[in-house]
C-alpha positions in Angstrom: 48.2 39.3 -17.4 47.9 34.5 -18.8 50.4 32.1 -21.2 50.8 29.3 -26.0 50.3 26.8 -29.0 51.5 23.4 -27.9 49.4 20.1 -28.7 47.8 18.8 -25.9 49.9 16.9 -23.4 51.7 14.1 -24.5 51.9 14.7 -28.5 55.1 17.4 -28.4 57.1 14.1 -28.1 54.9 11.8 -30.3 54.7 14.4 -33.0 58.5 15.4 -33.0 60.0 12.2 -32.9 57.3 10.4 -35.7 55.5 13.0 -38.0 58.4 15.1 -38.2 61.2 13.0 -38.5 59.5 11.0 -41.1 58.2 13.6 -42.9 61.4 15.8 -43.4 63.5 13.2 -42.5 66.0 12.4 -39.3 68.9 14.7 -40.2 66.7 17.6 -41.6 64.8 17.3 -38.1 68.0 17.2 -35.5 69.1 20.1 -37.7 66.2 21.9 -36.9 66.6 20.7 -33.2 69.7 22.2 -32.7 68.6 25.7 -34.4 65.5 26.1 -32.5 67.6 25.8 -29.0 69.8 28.5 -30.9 66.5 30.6 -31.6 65.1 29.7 -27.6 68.8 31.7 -26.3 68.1 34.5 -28.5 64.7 35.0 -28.6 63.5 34.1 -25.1 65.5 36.6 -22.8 64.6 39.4 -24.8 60.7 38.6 -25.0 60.7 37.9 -21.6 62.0 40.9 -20.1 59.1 42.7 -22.3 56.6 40.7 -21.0 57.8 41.4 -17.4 57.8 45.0 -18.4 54.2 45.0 -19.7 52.8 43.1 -16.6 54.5 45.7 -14.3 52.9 48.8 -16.1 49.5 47.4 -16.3 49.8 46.4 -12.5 51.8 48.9 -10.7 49.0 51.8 -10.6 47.8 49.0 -7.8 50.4 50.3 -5.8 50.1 53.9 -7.4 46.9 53.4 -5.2 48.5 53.5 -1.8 48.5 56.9 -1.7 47.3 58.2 -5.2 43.6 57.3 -4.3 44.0 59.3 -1.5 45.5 62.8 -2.9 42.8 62.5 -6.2 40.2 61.8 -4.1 39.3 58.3 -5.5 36.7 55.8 -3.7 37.0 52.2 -4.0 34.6 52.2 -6.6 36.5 54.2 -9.1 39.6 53.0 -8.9 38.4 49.6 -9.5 36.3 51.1 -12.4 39.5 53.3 -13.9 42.0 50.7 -13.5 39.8 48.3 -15.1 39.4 50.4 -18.5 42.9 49.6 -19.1 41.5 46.0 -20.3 38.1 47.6 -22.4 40.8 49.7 -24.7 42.8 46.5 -24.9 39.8 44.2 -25.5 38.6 46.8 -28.7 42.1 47.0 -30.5 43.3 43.3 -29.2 42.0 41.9 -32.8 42.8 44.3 -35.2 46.3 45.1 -33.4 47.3 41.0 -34.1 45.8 41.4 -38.2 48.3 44.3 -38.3 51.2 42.2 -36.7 50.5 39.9 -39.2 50.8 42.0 -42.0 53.6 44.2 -41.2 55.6 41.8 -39.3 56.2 41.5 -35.3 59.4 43.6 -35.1 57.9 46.8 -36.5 54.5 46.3 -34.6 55.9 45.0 -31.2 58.1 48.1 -31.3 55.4 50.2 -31.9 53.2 48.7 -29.5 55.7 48.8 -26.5 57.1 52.8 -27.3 53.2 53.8 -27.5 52.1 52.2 -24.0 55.4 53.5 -22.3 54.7 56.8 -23.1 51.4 56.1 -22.1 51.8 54.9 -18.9 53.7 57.6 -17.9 51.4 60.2 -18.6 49.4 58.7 -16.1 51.4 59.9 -13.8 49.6 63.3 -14.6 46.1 62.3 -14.0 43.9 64.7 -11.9 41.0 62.8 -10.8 38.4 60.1 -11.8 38.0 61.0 -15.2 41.6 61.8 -16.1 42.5 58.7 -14.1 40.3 56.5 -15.9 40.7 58.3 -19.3 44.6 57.7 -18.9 44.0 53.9 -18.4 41.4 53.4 -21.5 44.3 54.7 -23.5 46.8 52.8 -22.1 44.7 49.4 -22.7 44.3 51.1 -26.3 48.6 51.4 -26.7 49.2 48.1 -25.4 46.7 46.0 -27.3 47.7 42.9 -29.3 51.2 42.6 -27.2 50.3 39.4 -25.5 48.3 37.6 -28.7 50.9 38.7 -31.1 54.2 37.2 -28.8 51.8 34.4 -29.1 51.4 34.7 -32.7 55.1 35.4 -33.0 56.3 32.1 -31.2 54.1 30.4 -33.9 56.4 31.9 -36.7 59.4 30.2 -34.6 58.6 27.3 -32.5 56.7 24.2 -33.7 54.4 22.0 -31.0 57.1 20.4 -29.0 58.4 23.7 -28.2 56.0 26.2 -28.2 54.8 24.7 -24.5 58.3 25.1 -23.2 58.3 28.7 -25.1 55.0 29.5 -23.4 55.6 28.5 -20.0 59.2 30.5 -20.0 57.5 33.3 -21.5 54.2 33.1 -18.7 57.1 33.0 -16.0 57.4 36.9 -16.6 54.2 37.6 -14.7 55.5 36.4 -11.2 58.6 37.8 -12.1 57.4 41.4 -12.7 55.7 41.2 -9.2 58.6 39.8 -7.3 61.3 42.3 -9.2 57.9 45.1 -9.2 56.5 45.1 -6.0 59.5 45.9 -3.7 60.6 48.8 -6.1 57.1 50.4 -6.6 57.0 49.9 -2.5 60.2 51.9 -2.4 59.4 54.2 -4.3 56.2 55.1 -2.8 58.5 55.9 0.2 60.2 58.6 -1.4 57.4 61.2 -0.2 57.6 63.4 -3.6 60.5 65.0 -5.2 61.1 68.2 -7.6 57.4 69.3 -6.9 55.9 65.1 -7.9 54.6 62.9 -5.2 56.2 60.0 -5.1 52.9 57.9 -7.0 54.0 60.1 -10.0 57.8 59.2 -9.8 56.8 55.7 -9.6 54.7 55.5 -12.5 57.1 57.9 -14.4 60.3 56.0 -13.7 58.5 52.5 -14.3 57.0 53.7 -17.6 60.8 54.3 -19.2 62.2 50.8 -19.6 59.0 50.0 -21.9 60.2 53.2 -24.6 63.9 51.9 -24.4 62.7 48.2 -25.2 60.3 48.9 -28.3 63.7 50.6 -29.6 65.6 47.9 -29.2 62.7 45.3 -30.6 63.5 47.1 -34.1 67.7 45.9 -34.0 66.8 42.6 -31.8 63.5 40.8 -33.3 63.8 39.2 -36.8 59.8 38.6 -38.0 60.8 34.8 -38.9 63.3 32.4 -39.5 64.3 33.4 -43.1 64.9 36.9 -41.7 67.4 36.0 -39.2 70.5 37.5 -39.5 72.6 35.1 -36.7 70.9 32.2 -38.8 72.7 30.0 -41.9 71.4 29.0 -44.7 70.9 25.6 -43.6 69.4 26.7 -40.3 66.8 28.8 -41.9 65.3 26.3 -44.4 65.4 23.3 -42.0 63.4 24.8 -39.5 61.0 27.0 -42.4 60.3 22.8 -43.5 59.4 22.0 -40.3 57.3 24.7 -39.1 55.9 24.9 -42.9 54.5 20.8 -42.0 52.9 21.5 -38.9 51.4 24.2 -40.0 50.2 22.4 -43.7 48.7 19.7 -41.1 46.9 21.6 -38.8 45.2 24.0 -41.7 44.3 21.0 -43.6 42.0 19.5 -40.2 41.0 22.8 -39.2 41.3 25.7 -41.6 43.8 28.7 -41.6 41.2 31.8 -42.1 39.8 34.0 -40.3 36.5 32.7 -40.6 37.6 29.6 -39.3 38.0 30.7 -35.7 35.6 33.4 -35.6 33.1 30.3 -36.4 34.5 28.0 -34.3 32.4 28.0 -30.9 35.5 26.0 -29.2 37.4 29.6 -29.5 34.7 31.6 -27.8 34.4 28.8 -24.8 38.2 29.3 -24.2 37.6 32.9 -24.4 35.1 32.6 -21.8 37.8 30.3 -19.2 40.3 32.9 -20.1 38.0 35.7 -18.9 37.2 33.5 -15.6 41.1 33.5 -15.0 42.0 36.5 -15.8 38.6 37.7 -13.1 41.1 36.1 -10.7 44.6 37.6 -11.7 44.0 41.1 -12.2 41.0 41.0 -9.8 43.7 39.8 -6.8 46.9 41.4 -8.3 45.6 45.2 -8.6 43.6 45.0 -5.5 46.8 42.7 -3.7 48.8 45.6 -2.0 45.4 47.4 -0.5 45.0 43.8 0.9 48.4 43.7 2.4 47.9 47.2 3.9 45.8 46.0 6.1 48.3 44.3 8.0 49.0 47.5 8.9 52.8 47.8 7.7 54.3 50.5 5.9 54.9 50.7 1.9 57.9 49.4 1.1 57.1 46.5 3.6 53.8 45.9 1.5 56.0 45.8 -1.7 58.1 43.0 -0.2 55.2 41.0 1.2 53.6 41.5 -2.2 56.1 39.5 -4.2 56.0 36.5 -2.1 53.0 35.1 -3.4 54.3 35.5 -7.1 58.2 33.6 -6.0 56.2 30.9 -4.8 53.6 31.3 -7.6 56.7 31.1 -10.2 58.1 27.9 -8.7 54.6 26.0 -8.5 53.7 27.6 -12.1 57.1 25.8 -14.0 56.6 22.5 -11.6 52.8 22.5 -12.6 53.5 22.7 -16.2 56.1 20.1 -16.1 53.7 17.9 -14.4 51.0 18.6 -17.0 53.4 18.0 -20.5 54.2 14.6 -18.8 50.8 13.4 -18.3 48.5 11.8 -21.2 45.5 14.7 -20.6 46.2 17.8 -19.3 42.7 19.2 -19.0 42.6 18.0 -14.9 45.9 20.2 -14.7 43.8 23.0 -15.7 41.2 22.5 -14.5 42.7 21.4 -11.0 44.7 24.8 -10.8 41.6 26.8 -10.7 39.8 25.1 -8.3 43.0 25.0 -6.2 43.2 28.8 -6.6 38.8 29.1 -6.0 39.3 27.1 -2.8 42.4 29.3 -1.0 40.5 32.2 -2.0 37.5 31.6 -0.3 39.6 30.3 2.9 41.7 33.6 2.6 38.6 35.5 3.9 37.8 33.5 6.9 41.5 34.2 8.0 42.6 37.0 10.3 46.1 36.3 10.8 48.3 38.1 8.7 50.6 35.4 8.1 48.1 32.8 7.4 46.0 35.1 5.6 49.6 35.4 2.7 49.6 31.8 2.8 46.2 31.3 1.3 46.7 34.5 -1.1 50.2 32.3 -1.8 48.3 29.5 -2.8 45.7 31.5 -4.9 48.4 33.4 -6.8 50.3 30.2 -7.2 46.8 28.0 -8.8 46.1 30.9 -11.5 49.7 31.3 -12.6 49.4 27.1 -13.4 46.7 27.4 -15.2 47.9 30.2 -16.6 50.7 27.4 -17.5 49.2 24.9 -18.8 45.8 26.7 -20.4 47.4 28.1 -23.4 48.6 25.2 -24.5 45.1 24.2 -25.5 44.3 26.2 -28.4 47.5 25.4 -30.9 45.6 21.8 -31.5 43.1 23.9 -34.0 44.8 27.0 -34.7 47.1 28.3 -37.4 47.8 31.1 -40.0 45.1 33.6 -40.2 43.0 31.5 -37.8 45.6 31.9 -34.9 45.9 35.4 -35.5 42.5 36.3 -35.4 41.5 33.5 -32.8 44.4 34.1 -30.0 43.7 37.7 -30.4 39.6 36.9 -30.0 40.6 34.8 -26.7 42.7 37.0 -25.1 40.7 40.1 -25.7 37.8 38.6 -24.5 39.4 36.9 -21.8 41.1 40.5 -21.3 37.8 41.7 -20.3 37.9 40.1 -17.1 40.8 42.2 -16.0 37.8 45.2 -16.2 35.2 43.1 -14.4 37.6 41.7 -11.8 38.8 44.9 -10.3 35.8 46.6 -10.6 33.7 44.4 -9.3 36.1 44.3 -6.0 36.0 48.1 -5.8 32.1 48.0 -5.9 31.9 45.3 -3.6 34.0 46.6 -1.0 32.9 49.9 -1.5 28.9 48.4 -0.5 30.0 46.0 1.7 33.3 47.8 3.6 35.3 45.1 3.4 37.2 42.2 0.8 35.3 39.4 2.3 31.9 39.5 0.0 34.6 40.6 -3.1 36.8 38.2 -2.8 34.5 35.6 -2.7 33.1 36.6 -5.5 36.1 36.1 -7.2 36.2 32.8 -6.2 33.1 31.6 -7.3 34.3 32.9 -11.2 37.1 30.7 -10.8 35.3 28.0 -10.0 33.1 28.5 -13.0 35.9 28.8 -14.7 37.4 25.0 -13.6 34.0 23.8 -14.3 33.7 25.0 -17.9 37.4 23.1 -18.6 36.0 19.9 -17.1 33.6 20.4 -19.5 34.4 21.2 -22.6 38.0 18.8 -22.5 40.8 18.9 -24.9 39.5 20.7 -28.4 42.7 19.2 -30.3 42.7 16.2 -28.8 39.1 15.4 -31.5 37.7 19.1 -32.7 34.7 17.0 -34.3 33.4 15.7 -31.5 30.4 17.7 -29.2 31.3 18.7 -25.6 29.2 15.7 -24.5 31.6 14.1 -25.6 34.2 15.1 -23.3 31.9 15.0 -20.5 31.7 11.1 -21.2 
């Protein structure tokens, strides 16, 4: 949790091989080809191992929940309740946190961001009860807040169009990955029955809390805030690439404005705010609540933590071939669309399923339809975002959006909690992805013609 500025569909090629070769000519643009694959090898690993990092600690107290809910005495309700405050303290700082970033600069403020949730997230480890428990998560959503908009905001500062779907989708693979790499470890660990006076929840959440501290030091010697920063750049690599991002930019701030005001006024950013929330319902929602699900099969822990991460290796392979699908085609709305209804549709059928085996399959498929339009959704916004606008407006779509990772979760813990089981829950979820797919259809492609009414679209 989702993942960020490419034009819609087909224009990364158009605009790369016309607009910018013509307008900072053929040379100047192969120049600039060659030093963004450079800044792809450099940049990429080391994002995306703190992306996978941040997924894991925002998702891991689901497994924390195997046997944590049990010794503080949490019901259904209140886990779902706690766990989901993590996404309230994100959704209050998410906006201010990206108008710092772009201020000070992302390698200071990542840093920050990252040392502050790690410590954080292991002090949960120390939670007593409902009210520490959910007190702990508030201020973890509080630490890690403006992480996800700002890599966003960041890969604007780097990657023009025809990359920056390519960046995204590389970067969005870190969500399956922290559950495949996650899942088995946290199920491990859970097996360790307590050591040195811990149980083993709080050795799981202590040990898997580190790795985030140790990154946001090394953000400070491995980031460079832009191009013209960049210390394993020439001369001639920086300015090449600062004249081509500098035109895209110029282009899409003369069409649609580059202030702050611009996308807070814009009611296209508050409509993808509201898909992102209906996603995210169904990420976080499944995700936290995915090893309590799993437990029913009546295996033991580290068994769950295996059969957890198959959904996400699937989910990872149909994400990268979804997106690939969707930059090839001339609208990729349907792609987005289509993944959600995909994901709707296995949900629902996952609670009229009683074999265990089938019952992964569906949950396979429904993991596997949010991570593609996870995929393929953020490419939507870059067609009318840029400078101050992207800031505030990524940061306004994600924290909004963000807020479904509290009613998701919560929403399943109340349910189950009236009804006894994850069949009334689950469907629930369902039917907010649905919405979700039917608000896409209906809005269409906001860069594709930003002065045009949804109607519009719908024609």
């Amino acid at each position: 949790m989702n993942y960020s500025h490419a034009p819609s569909a087909a224009e990364p090629e158009r605009i790369a091989h016309t607009v910018d070769a013509r307008n900072i000519g053929t040379d100047d643009f192969a120049a600039s080809e060659r030093t963004l694959a450079k800044a792809f090898r450099r940049i990429l690993p080391f994002i995306f191992i703190c992306y996978v990092i941040s997924y894991l600690d925002r998702t891991n107290v689901g497994f924390a929940a195997l046997t944590m809910n049990k010794d503080l005495g949490l019901t259904a309700e209140q886990f779902g309740f706690g766990a989901g405050l993590f996404f309230v303290g994100y959704f209050l700082f998410e906006i201010p946190s990206n108008l710092i970033m772009q201020k000070v600069g992302a390698r200071i403020w990542i840093a920050r961001i990252m040392i502050t949730w790690g410590v954080f997230s292991m002090a949960t480890a120390f939670v007593v009860g409902p009210k520490s428990f959910a007190a702990a998560r508030f201020l973890l959503g509080l630490a890690e807040a403006g992480f996800t908009p700002g890599i966003y905001l960041y890969f604007t500062h780097w990657f023009p169009g025809k990359w920056r779907a390519k960046v995204t989708a590389a970067f969005l693979v870190g969500i399956p990955v922290a559950n495949m790499i996650g899942s088995p470890i946290s199920g491990a660990l859970l097996e360790l029955g307590g050591l040195h006076g811990l149980r083993s929840w709080q050795w799981l959440l202590l040990i898997e809390g580190v790795p985030a501290v140790l990154l946001g030091i090394a953000c400070l010697f491995v980031l460079a805030d832009r191009p013209e920063k960049a210390k394993w750049l020439t001369d001639e690599e920086k300015s090449s690439l600062a004249r081509r991002l500098a035109m895209e930019q110029r282009d899409i701030g003369a069409k649609h404005g580059t202030n702050l005001r611009d996308a807070m006024t814009n009611w296209r950013v508050f409509v993808l705010a509201f898909i992102n929330f209906c996603g995210i319902v169904g990420s976080l929602g499944v995700g936290l609540w995915m090893p309590q699900i799993i437990k029913q099969f009546g295996v033991e822990h580290a068994v769950v933590g295996w059969l957890a991460a198959i959904p996400y290796a699937i989910g990872a392979v149909a994400m990268l071939w979804w997106a690939r699908v969707a930059n090839r085609a001339s609208n990729r709305i349907p792609y987005v669309a289509g993944a959600l209804v995909v994901a709707a549709v296995a949900l629902g059928c996952s609670t009229l399923i009683d074999g265990p085996v089938l019952k992964l399959i569906a949950l396979s498929i429904t993991v596997s339809g949010i991570l593609a339009f996870q995929a393929t959704y953020w490419a939507i916004p870059s067609g009318f975002l840029t400078g101050r606008a992207a800031a505030g407006g990524l940061a306004l779509i994600v924290s909004v959006g963000n807020l479904g990772g509290f009613v998701g979760p919560s929403m399943i813990g109340a349910l189950k909690q009236f009804s006894g089981g994850f069949t009334a829950p689950l469907l629930a979820v369902s039917a907010v992805l649905l919405l979700g797919a039917l608000t896409v259809a209906w809005l269409g492609d906001p860069g594709a013609d930003a002065g045009e009414a949804p109607a519009a679209h719908k024609a």
